[in-house]
GUBA-258186 format. One record per residue: x, y, z of N, C-alpha, C in turn. Coordinates in steps of 0.05 Angstrom, whole numbers, plus 5000, padded with zeros to 4 digits. Each point is the difference from the previous one (the first is absolute). Layout:
BEGIN
XYZXYZXYZ ...
***
This chain:
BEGIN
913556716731500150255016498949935028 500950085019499449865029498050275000 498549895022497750155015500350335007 502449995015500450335002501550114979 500649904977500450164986497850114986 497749815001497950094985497750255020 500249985026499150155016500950304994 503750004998500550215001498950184970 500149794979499850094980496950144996 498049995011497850015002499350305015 501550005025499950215015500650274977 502749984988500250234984499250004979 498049934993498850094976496850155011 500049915024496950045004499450335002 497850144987500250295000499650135022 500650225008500150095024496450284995 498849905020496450205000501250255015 498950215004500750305011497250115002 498349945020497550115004499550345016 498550104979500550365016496750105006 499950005021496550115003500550274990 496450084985499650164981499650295019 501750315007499250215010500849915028 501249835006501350005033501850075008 501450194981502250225014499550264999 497550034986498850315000497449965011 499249855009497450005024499950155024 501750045011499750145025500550274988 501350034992500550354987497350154997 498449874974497650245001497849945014 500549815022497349875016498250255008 501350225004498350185010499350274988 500849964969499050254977497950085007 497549814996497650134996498750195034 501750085002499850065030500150275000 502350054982500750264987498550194986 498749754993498450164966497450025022 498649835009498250125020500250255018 501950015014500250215012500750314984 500950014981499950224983497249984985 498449864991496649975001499450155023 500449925025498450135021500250284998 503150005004500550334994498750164991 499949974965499150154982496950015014 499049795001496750135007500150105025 500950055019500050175029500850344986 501849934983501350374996496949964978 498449884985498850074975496950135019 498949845023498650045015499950245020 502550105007500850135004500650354981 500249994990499550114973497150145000 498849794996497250034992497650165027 501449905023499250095031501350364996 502450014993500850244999497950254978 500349914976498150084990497450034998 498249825017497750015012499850235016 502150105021499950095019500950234997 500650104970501850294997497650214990 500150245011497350184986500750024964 497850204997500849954966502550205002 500050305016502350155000502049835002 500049825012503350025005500649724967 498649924989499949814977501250244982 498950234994499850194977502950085003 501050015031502650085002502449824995 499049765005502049834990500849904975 497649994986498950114975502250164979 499950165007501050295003503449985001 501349935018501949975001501849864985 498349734990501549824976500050134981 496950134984500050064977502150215000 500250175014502250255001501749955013 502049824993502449975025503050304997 499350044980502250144996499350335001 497550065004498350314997502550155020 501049825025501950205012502750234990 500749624988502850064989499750274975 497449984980499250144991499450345003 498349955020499450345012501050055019 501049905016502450075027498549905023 501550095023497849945019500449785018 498349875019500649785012497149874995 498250124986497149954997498350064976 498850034983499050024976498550225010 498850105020499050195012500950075026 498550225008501150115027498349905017 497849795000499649865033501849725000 499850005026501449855006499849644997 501249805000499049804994500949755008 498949785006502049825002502049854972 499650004991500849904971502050294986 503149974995500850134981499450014970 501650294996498349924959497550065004 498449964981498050024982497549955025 500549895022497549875009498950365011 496849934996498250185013500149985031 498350245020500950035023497449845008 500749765018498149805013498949995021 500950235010498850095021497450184998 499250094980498250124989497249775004 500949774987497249835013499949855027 501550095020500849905026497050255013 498749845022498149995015500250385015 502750045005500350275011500250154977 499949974974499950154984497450104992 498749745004497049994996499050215018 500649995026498650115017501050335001 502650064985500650254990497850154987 500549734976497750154980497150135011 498649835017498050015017500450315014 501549965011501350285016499350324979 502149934976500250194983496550114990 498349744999497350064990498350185017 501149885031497950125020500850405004 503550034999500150254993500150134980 498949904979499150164968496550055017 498849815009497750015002499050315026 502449925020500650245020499850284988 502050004979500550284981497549964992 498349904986498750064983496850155017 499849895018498350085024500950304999 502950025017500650265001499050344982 500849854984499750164968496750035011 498749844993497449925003498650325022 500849835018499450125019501350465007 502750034983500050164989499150134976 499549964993497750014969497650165018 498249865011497950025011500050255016 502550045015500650305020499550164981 502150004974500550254977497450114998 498949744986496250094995498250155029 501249915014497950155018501750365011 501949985000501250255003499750124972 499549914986499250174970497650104996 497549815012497650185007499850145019 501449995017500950245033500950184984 501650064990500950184974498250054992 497450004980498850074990497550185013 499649805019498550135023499450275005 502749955011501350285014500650264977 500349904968499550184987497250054986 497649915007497550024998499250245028 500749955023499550225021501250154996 502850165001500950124983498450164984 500349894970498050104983497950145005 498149835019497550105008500850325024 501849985012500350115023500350334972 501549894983501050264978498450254987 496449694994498550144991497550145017 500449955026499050185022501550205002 503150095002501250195008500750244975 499149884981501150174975496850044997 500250314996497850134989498949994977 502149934977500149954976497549614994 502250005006499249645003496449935020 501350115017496650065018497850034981 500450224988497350064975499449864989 501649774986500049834990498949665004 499549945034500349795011499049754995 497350204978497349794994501549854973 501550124992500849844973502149905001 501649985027501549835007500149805002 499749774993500049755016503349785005 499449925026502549865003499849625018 500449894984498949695010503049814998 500249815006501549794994499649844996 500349894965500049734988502749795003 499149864978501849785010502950044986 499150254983501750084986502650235017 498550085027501350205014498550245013 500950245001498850155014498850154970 497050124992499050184976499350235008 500350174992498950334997499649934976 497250125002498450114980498850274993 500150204985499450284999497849964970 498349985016496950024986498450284997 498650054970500150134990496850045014 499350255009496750095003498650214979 496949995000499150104972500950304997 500050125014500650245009503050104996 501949785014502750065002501549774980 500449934977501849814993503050065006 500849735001503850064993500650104975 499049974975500850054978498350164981 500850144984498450134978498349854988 498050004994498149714988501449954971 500749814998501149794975503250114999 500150105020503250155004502249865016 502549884992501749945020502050215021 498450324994500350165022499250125020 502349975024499049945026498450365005 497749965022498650255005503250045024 499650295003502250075024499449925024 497349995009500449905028499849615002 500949894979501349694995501950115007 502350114996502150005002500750105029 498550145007500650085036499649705013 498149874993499849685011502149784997 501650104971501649744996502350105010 500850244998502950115012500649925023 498650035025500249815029500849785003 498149864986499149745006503049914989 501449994974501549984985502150005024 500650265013502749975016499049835030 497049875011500149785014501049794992 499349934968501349724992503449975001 500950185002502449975008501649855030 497650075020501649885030500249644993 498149934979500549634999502349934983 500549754999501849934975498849914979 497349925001498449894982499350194969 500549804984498550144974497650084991 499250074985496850235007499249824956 497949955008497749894973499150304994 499550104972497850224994498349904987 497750075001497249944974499050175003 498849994973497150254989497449804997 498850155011496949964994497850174984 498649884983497950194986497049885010 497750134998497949824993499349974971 497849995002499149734968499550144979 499850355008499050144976502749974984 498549924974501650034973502550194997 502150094996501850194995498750174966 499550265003498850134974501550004984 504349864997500350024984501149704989 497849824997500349745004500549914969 498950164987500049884961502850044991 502550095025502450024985501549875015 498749825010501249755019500150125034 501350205009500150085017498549955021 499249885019498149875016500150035031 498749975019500650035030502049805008 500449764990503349875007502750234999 499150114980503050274993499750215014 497750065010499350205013500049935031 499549745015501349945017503249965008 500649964980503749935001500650275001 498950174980501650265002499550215036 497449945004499450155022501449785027 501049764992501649845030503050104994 500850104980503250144990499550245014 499050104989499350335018500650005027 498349885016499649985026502849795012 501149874985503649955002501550234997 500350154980501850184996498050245030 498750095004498750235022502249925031 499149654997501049955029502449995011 501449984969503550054996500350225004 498450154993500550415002499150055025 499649865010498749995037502049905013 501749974994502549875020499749744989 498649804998501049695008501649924971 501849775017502049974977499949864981 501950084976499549814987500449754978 500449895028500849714989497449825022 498550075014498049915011497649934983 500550094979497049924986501949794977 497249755006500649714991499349994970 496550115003498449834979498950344997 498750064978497850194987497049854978 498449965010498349894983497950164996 498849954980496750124994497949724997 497850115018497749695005497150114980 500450254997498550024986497750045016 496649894993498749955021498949735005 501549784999499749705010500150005027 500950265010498749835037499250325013 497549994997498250325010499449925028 500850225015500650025029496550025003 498250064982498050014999498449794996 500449755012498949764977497150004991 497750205006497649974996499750234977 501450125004499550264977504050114987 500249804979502350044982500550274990 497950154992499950294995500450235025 500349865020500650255025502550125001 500550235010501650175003502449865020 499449895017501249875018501949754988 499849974976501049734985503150094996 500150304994502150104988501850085021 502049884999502850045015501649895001 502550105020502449874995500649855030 501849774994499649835019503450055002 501450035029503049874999499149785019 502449914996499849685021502649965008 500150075023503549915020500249775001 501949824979500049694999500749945024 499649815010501649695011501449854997 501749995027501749874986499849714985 497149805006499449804977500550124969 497750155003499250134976502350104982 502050155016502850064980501849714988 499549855013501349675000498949914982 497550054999498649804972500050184979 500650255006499550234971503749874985 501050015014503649904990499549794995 498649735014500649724990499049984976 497250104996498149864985499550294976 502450084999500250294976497650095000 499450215030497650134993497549975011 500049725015496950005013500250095026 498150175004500350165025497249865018 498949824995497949865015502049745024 498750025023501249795015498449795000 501249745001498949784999497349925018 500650135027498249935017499550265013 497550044991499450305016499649975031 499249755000500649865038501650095011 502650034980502449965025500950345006 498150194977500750255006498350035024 497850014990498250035025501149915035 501449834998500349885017502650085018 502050124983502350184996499450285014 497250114994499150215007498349975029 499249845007500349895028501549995013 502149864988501950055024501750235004 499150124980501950324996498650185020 498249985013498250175011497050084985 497750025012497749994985499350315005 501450254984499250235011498150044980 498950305007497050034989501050224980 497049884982500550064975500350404996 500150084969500350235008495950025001 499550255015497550055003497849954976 501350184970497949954982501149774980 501649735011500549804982497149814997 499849974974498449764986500849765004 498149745007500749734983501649984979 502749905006500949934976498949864965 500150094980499649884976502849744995 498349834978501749814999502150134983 502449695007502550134988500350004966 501350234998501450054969500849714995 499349914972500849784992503349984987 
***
């Protein structure tokens, strides 16, 4: 076999290599993925930070409202409406009105406090007029009164057993009994006749006020003689403060003016040094006040005012006129 035959023979058998580098036709393609995925990283934490800045920065109102609006998305579609309520809001549906915790709301509220506080002054300060034109009222029916029992002949006779003062309870007449002249039959709840010339007057003065009228009876300390059958000066006071109610009704004054009727028995003697005096025994009216009618309705019945200061003080400003001529120091008040 000559030389090139053996050359050629050689050539075609020899195997043919095919070398392929590993990822070098898809190398340039995702060279720049992670580029992607970073930048959607950034993203998310800018909106997550963001987020968090927002919420930092939101009052709690307007949280409760937004709040509000998820949990109830549908309260509209539900109850009608464009709002779950009638203020207004940013958020449809369900959300609460957010403007409510907004700074001008605040300063509403503020507003609204300072004119409750305005009214309440007002009131205040009307309150305080009433009271003092209510002892000018009373006043003026104490002179009056007095002017009555100078001009009436009847009453004149009488003047020393008149007495007329003002407690805290209001304006009092008192018709006190002398040894000589009582109001009543002794152990009797009937009136002598010339009581009744006294209360008939006086009865149609109480009429020019609007005020309601207190009655009491008074006894002193002597025993009632018919005490072993219970019957006692408490009953005998009540009955003789009824009397002198029903006289003053028969005297003109009306009657729906009388409040209270009590009997004291003799727990408060106009006499305080001698319980057995003649002077102990009588009947007291009392032209309430208008406190005094206030707390007899609030407090079912107590006709005592809290602060006898502020009557007193009431009566100051009502005018300080003078007393009637033969009025006493007041005794303390009926309990």
């Amino acid at each position: 076999m000559s030389e090139k035959g053996l050359n050629s023979g050689d050539d075609s058998s020899a195997p043919i290599i095919i070398k392929r580098k590993a990822g070098g036709g898809h190398g340039g393609h995702h060279a720049g993925a992670w580029k992607i995925a970073y930048a959607d990283f950034v993203t998310a934490m800018m909106a997550f930070f963001l987020l968090m800045w927002l919420l930092g920065s939101t009052t709690k109102g307007d949280l409760n409202g937004i709040s509000e609006y998820f949990n109830t998305p549908l309260s509209t579609a539900l109850t009608g409406g464009t709002r779950s309520g009638s203020a207004t809001s940013v958020l449809e549906g369900g959300a609460l009105a957010l403007q409510n915790s907004k700074p001008a709301e605040a300063n509403n509220g503020a507003g609204q406090r300072a004119s409750r506080d305005k009214i309440s002054v007002l009131q205040n300060s009307q309150r305080a007029e009433q009271i003092k034109q209510d002892a000018r009222r009373l006043m003026e029916l104490k002179s009056k009164i007095a002017s009555l029992i100078e001009q009436n002949p009847k009453l004149n006779a009488f003047k020393d057993q008149i007495k007329i003062d003002i407690t805290s309870e209001g304006l009092r007449i008192q018709i006190i009994d002398a040894q000589n002249r009582p109001m009543f039959n002794s152990g009797s709840s009937t009136l002598e006749p010339y009581t009744k010339d006294i209360l008939d007057p006086i009865g149609v003065v109480l009429n020019d006020v609007p005020n309601h009228v207190s009655i009491a009876g008074h006894t002193d300390s002597q025993p009632y003689s018919g005490g072993d059958t219970g019957y006692s000066n408490w009953e005998l006071s009540a009955e003789r403060a009824n009397a002198a109610r029903r006289e003053l009704i028969n005297g003109g004054m009306k009657t729906d003016k009388v409040l209270m009727v009590r009997g004291l028995a003799d727990v408060l003697p106009l006499v305080a040094g001698d319980p057995a005096a003649p002077g102990n025994r009588r009947i007291s009216i009392v032209v309430l006040n208008q406190q005094t009618e206030e707390a007899f309705f609030r407090d079912g019945g107590r006709t005592d005012v809290s602060d006898a200061n502020q009557a007193a003080t009431a009566v100051d400003a009502g005018g300080n006129a003078s007393a009637n001529p033969s009025a006493n120091p007041a005794p303390p008040k009926a309990p």
